[in-house]
N, C-alpha and C positions, 0 to 999 in steps of 0.2 A: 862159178862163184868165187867174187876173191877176199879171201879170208885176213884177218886180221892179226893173226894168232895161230901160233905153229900147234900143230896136234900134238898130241900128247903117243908116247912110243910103248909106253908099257903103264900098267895099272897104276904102279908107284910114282910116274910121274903125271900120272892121270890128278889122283887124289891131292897131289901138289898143288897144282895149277886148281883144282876146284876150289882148296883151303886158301890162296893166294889172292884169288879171286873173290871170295868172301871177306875177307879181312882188306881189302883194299876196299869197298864198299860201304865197309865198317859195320855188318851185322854182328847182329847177338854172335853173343859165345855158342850159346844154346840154337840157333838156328846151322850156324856153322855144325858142329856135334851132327845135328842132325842130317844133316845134306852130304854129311860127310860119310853117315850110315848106308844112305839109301842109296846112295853112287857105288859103296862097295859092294851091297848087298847085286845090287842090279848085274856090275862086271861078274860077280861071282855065278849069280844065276845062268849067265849064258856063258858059263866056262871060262872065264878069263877074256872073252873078246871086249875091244874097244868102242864107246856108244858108237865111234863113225862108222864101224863096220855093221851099226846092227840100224833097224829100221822101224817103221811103227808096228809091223804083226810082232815084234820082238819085245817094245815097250809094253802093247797090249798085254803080252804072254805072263811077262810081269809082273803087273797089275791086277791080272786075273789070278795068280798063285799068292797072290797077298789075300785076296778076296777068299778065294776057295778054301787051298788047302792051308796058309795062314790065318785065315778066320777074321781078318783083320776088318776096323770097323771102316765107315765110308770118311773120318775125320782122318786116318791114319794113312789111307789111301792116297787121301789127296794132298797128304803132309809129301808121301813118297813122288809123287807127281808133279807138285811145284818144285821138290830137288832135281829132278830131270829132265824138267825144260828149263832150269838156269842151268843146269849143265850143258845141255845144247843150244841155248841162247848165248845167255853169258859167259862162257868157259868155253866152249869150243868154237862159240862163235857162226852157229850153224841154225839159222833160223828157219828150218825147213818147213814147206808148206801142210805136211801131215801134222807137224804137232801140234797146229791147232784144228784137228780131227779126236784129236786123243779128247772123252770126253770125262767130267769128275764125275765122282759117284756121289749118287744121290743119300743126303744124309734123311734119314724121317724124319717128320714131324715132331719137337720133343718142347714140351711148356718147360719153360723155368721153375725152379722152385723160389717163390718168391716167401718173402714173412709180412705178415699182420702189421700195423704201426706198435701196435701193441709188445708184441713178439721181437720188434726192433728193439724199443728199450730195454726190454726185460736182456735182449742177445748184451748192447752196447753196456749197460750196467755194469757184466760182469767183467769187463776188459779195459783194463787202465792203462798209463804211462805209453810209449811212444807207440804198440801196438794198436793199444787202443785209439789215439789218434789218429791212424789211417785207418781203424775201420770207421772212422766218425767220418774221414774225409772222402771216403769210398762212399756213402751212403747220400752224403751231403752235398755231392757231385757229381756224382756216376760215373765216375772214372774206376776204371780197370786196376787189380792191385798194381799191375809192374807200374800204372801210370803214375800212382802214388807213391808208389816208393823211388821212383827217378825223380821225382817234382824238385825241380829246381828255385832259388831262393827270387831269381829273375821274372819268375813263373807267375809266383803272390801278387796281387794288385789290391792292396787293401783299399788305395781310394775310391777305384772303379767294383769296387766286392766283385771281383773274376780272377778265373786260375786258367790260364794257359796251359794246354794238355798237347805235347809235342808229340806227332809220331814219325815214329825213329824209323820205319820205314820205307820215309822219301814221301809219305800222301800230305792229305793235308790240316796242320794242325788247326786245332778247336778251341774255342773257347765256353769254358759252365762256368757258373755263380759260386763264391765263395760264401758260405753262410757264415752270419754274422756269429752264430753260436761257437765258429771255431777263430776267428778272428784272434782272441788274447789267448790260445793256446797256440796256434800257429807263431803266434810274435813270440812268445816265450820259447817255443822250439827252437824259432830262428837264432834266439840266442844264445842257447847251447852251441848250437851248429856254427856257432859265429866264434865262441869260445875255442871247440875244437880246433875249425881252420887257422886261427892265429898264434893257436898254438905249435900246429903242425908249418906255422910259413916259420917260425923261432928256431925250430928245429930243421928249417935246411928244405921242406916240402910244401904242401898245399895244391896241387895240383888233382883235377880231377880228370874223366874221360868227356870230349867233348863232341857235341851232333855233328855232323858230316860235315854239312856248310858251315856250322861255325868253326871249325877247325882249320879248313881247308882257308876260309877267308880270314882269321883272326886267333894264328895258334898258339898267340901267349894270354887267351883267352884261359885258357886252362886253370890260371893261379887266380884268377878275378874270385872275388867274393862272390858277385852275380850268378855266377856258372856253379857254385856249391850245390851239394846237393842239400835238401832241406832236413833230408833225414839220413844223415853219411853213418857209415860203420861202425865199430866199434873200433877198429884197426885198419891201418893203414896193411896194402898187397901191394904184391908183386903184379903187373900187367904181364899174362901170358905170354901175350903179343908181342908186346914192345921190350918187356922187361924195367920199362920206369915203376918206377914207387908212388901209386896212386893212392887215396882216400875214396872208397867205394860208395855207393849209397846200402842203408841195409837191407839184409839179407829178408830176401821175402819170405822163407820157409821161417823167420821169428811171427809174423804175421798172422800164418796160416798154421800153425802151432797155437796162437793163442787164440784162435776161429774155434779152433775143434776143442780144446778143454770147456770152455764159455759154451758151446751147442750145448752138449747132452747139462749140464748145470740149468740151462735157460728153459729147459723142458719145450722146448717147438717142437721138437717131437718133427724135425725136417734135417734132410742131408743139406745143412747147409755151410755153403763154402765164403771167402769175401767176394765172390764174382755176385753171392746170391745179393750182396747190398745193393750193386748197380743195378740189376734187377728189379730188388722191392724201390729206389729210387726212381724208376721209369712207372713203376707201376701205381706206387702211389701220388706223385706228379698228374697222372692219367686218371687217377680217382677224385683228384682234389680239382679237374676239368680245366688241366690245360690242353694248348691244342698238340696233336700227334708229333703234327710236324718241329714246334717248340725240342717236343721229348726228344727226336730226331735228330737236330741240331747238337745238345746236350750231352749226347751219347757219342757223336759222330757216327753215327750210321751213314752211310753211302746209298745205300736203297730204301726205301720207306717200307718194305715190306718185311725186312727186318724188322723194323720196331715195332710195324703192325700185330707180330704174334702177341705184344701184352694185351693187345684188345681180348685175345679171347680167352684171356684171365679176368677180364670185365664180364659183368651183366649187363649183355646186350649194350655193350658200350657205353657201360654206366647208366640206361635208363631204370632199370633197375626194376626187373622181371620178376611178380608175383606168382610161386605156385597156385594151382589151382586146387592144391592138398593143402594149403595152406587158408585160403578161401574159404573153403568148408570150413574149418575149424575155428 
């Protein structure tokens, strides 16, 4: 097999080439972080040896001491197992026919927590100003927090009421409905946001971080108004990576701070997080009798059996099933 890419000769410049490798890609910070854990963790399990020197009884072996005596759950699992088949994909360049024998761990069955319509207003009530805008736009879209908090100004399509939902991935993006109720908050943000960047191009900056392909095809993209993000920081960083002086989008843990004070206040009496809005949005979409597939679209599910679990948060698929204790009475 002829390789593309020299191996890597010791651990330290193993973790190089994997970090080099991700950042030319242009993944998360956060995924990087990650991949970068479980490759160390892995060389360190089998004593300092190189993945080329090890094989699948070795990966399995791995795997298995995350499960076993790590206790670790099947989403954690299979977080460490996507790092090292990009490590032996992508980074070493060694697409061996075992690795795809290595199989994931099966996550159980687990319903959503989803809320009430009711339960929605009483949560969305208590959460104002720019937080509370994304949990409006989480609910009203079904889009993922991080997907709101990157939503770009290019994104908004007030004519067509839709919002372009990019995944930074490489799969493929989607588009959901912009509801009209967020319409003249959305333009009022945009003009904060508009304020900011023109402030920040006076002062010498305005530059943000840009998707793969649009960088790669268009990289004084960066300073465009277009490319802003809708909901930028509060401060301009430092780019780890690059060491340029970007304008960030905000911080999701302001978000998910204002999730959890707003719960116990709202009295739902539910752990619920902003992933639970995408949720109660598929769910209620689904009560209100649209079709699955509709939801499907909306959400960007890849498989229909995904979206299938909110059916069995319905009555019988919404035909809507009398007790027979209820009958008597």
């Amino acid at each position: 097999m002829t390789l593309s890419v020299s191996l890597p000769v010791s651990p330290t410049e193993l973790l190089s080439q994997v970090r080099e490798c991700i950042q030319n890609k242009q993944y998360s910070s956060r995924t990087e972080q990650a991949y970068l854990q479980w490759v160390r963790r892995f060389v360190h399990f089998h004593g300092g040896r190189l993945p080329q020197e090890l094989a699948k009884p070795e990966m399995q072996a791995f795997l298995t001491h995350l499960a076993v005596e790590g206790k670790a759950s099947p989403a954690t699992q299979n977080v460490a197992l996507s790092a090292l088949l990009f490590l032996y994909r992508e980074v070493l360049g060694l697409d061996l026919p075992w690795l795809d024998e290595i199989s994931r761990a099966e996550k159980p069955l687990q319903l959503p927590v989803v809320l009430t319509v009711a339960e929605t207003v009483r949560l969305l009530a208590l959460v104002d100003g720019t937080p509370g805008l994304i949990l409006r736009l989480l609910y009203g879209t079904g889009m993922r927090l991080m997907e709101g908090c990157r939503l770009r100004v290019a994104d908004l399509d007030f004519d067509r009421g839709e919002v372009l939902v990019r995944d930074r991935l490489g799969g493929k993006d989607r588009i959901t409905l912009l509801p009209n109720a967020l319409v003249q908050p959305l333009r009022d943000q945009l003009a904060i946001a508009n304020g900011i960047y023109n402030q920040d191009l006076a002062e010498g900056f305005g530059q943000v971080s840009l998707p793969t392909a649009v960088a790669r095809k268009h990289p004084t993209a960066a300073k465009e108004w277009e490319w802003q993000y809708v909901f930028p920081a509060g401060a301009r960083t430092v780019d780890a990576r690059t060491g340029a002086v970007r304008r960030h989008h905000i911080d999701e843990q302001q978000v998910q701070r204002a999730m959890r004070r707003a719960v116990p206040l709202s009295d739902v009496g539910k752990q619920a997080t902003p992933h639970t809005l995408r949720h109660s949005f598929a769910i209620h979409l689904l009560e209100s009798g649209y079709e699955i597939r509709t939801v499907q679209s909306l959400l960007g599910h890849k498989d229909l059996t995904t979206t299938q679990i909110y059916t069995l948060l319905l009555n019988q698929d919404g035909k809507g099933v009398v007790s027979p204790l209820d009958r008597l009475m």
